[in-house]
N, C-alpha and C positions, 0 to 999 in steps of 0.2 A: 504494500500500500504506500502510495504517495503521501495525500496527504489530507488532513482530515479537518472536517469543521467542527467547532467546538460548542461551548457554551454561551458566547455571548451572538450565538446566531438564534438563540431560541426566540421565537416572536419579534425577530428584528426583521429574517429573509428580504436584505436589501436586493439581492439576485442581479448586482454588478458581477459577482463571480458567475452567473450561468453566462451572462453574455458576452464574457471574455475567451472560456473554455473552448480550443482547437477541437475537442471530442467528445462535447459536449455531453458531459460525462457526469453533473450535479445534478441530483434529483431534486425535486419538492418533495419535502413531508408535509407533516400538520402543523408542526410547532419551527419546523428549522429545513435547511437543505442536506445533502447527504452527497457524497463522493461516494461513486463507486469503486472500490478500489482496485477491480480487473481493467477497468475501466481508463484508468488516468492514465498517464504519460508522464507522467512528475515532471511536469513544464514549469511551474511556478505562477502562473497569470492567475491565476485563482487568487493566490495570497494576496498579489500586491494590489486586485483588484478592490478587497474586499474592505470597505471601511470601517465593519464592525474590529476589525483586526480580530477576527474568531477562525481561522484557517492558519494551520503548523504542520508542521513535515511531521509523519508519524512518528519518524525517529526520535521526535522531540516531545513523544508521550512517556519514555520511559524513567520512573522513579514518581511522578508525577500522578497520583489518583486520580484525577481528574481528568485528564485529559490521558491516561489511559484507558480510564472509563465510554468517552467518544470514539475515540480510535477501535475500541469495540464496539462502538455502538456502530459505525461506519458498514463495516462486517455483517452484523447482526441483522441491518437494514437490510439489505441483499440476500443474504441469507438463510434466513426465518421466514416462517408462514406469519404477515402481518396481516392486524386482525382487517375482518373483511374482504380477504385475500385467500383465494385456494390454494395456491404454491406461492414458493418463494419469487422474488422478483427475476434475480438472479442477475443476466449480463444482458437486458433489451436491448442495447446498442446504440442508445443516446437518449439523453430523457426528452429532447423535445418531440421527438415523433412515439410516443411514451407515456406523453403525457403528465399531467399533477398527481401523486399517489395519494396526495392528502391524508396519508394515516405516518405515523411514527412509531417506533420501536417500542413496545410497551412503558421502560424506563424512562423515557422521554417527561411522562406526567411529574414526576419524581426527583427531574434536576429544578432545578434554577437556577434560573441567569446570571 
C-alpha cells in the first residue's frame, strides 16, 4: 500500500485528492475517502493535493495507533463485505466509473476526527 487517508478526512471529503489521482484510485465512503491500495501507484499527488493534510505514506503508520489503525482500515475497505454490500468491493478499476459506495468500514462510527 501506498498511501493512506487518515482521520482528519472524516466528514471533511474535500475530494481535491480524487481529482488529482492519474488512476483514479480514491473511493467515496460515508464519513471519508479510501485508497485502494492494489490500486495506487504511490505517485504522491494525493498528498500534496489534499488540504485536510489527512493523507501519509503507509510507511508512516508504523508505531503510531492511529494511523495504523487507517492504514487498516484502507484494507478493510476493499476487502470486507461492507454493510449493504454482497461481496467485497475488491479492485473495480477506478472509483469514478464505480461510482459513491456511500457506506464505511464498520469502525469508521467509532473514530473521531
Amino acid at each position: 500500500m501506498a498511501f493512506v487517508i487518515g482521520p482528519a478526512c472524516i466528514d471533511a471529503q474535500d475530494r481535491s485528492c480524487m481529482d488529482v489521482c492519474p488512476v483514479d484510485c480514491i473511493y467515496e465512503g460515508g464519513r471519508k475517502t479510501y485508497i485502494n491500495p492494489t490500486e495506487c501507484i504511490d505517485c504522491g499527488a494525493c498528498e500534496l493535493a489534499c488540504p485536510e493534510v489527512a493523507i501519509f505514506p503507509a510507511r508512516r503508520a508504523k508505531g503510531d495507533e492511529t494511523r495504523e489503525s487507517f492504514r487498516d482500515g484502507e484494507v478493510e475497505f476493499f476487502s470486507t463485505v461492507l454493510p449493504g454490500r454482497s461481496e467485497p468491493l475488491g479492485n473495480p478499476g477506478g472509483a469514478e466509473a464505480f461510482g459513491v459506495v456511500g457506506v464505511d468500514i464498520p469502525l469508521v462510527a467509532d473514530w473521531d476526527a
